[in-house]
Each structure stands twice: as structure tokens, then as C-alpha cells.
N, C-alpha and C positions, 0 to 999 in steps of 0.2 A: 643258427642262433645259439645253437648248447655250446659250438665252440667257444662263440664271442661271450658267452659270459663266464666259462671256465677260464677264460684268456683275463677276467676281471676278476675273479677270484667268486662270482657268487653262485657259488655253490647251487645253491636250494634252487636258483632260476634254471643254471644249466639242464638240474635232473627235472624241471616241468618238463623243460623244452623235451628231452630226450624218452621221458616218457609218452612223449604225445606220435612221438617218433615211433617208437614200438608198437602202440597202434595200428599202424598205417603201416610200418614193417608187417607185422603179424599177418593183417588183411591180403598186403598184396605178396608176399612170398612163403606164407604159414609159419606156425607157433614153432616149430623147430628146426628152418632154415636157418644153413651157415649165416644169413644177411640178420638175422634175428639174433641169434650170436652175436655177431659181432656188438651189435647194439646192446645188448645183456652187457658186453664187458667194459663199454663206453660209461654204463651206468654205471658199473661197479666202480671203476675209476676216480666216477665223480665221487659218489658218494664215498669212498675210500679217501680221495684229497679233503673232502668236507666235513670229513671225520662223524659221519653217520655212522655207527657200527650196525647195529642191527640192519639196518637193510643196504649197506654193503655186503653184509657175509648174506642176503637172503641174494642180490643179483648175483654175488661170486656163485654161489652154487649153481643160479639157474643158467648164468652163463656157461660154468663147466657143461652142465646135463647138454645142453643145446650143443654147443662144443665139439665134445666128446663125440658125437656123431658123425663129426664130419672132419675131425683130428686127432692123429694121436696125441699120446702125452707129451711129447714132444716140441708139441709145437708151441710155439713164444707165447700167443695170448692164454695159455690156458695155464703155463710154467709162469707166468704172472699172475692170475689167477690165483694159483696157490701159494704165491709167495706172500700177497697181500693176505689172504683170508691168516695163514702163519702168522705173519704180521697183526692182526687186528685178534686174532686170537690169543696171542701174548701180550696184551694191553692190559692194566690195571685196572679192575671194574671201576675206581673212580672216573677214569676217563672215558668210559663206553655211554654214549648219551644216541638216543634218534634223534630223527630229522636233521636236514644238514642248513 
């Protein structure tokens, strides 16, 4: 469901869906499984394309911490990761708003 509505541009449904998601990640593979990760960085994504800034840069980090555990720096999702939080961190304060 978080695809099909990222595939529609709406932002703010994607991240319900995907948060309901992590949930239920968390429950059944624990709070800092790669599988949990990945989902951290799904969220960042969204909220990154949906131009949320603050709680894009909170998933980018929680994504990295979870991550980091189970890759180096190396590795693509996490080297995206920083590229985006770099990105959203050289933004204009006029353009930094929550909620997406």
C-alpha cells in the first residue's frame, strides 16, 4: 500500500502505511534488525520525496544507527542515507516545514 501511493505522489498516506509497517517489523524481527532498517530507509525516502524535513533527517539517522549494524559504510542504502540527510541539510530554512 506505501508503494501504490508513493507511485501517486501522496506522500503523507505512503508514510501512515509504512509506519504501521514498522510495527509489525519491530514485533516480529526486533527494533534493530537489517529488516527494520531497511524500512527506516523506505521512510526516509518517503518523507525525503515529500519534503518533510524534520522527520526525514529523524528516519535518516534512525535508519543509519539500525544500518550501521549490519553494514558498512559502504553500502548503497546507507551512502544514500547521507547523501539525502547532506541534501536536506543544505536547504534554505524557508523551505524546511513538517509533516509531509
Amino acid at each position: 500500500l506505501a508503494r501504490a501511493c508513493a507511485a501517486l505522489g501522496d506522500w503523507q498516506k505512503s508514510a501512515t502505511h509504512l509506519q504501521k509497517s514498522l510495527r509489525v517489523v519491530e514485533v516480529r524481527h526486533g527494533p534493530s534488525s537489517v529488516e527494520m532498517g531497511h524500512e527506516l530507509f523506505k521512510l526516509a525516502q518517503i518523507f525525503f520525496n515529500g519534503f518533510a524535513v524534520p522527520e526525514a533527517l529523524s528516519a535518516i539517522q534512525k535508519a543509519e544507527e539500525v544500518l550501521s549494524l549490519h553494514c558498512g559504510p559502504w553500502d548503497d542504502e546507507i551512502q544514500e542515507l547521507q547523501k539525502m540527510k547532506s541534501c536536506l541539510l543544505d536547504l534554505p530554512p524557508t523551505l524546511v516545514r513538517s509533516s509531509v
